[in-house]
N, C-alpha and C positions, 0 to 999 in steps of 0.2 A: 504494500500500500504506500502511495506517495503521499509523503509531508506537505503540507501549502507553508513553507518558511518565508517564500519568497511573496506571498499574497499581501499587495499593499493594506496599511492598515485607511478605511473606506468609513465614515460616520456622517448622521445624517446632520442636516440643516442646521436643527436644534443641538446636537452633540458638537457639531464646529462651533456654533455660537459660545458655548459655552466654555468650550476650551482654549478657544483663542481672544474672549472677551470681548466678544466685538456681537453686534446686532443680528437676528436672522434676516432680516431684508439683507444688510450686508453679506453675507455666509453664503445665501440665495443667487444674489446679484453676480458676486464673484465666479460661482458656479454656472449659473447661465451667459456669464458673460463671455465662459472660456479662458477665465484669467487663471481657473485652480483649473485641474482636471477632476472632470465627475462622470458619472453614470447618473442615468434617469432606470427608476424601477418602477414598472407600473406606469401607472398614468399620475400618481401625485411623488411618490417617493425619490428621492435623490441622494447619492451616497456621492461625499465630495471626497477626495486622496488627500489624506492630512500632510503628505511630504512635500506635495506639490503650494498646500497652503504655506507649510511652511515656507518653504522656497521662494514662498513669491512676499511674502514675509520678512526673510531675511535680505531680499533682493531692493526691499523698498527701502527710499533714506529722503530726509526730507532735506532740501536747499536752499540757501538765499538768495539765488540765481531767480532775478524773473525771466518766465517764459516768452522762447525767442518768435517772435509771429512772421510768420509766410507772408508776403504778398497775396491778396487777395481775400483773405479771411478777414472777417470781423474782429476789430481791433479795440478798446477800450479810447473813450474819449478823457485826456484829462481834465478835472473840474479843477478852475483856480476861481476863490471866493476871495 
């Protein structure tokens, strides 16, 4: 009989929320968004890869660099009072 050693560890919406302290809409969002990897079960259940949560976790850092804008997007207007 073969061992599942290598079977990601997989929890749902509410089990991410909790473990990583952050919102289910968040947990949700991230999962549907394609930013963690997940499975859909069923027609409501979804089981997100907590490696990949992490990963994307550890890959995030916040900066004080503002963001550099394209040509042609919508651009913030600056307000001087």
């Amino acid at each position: 009989m073969e061992t599942m050693t290598n079977m990601p560890l997989m929890l749902s919406i509410d089990e991410t929320a909790e473990r990583w302290h952050i919102t289910r809409h968040y947990a949700r969002q991230l999962a549907l968004s394609g930013t963690v990897k997940a499975v859909r079960i069923g027609k409501r259940k979804i089981l997100i890869n907590q490696q990949s949560v992490e990963e994307y976790f550890n890959s995030s850092y916040l900066t004080n660099e503002k963001p550099q804008h394209s040509g042609g997007s919508i651009q913030p207007v600056p307000l001087n009072i």
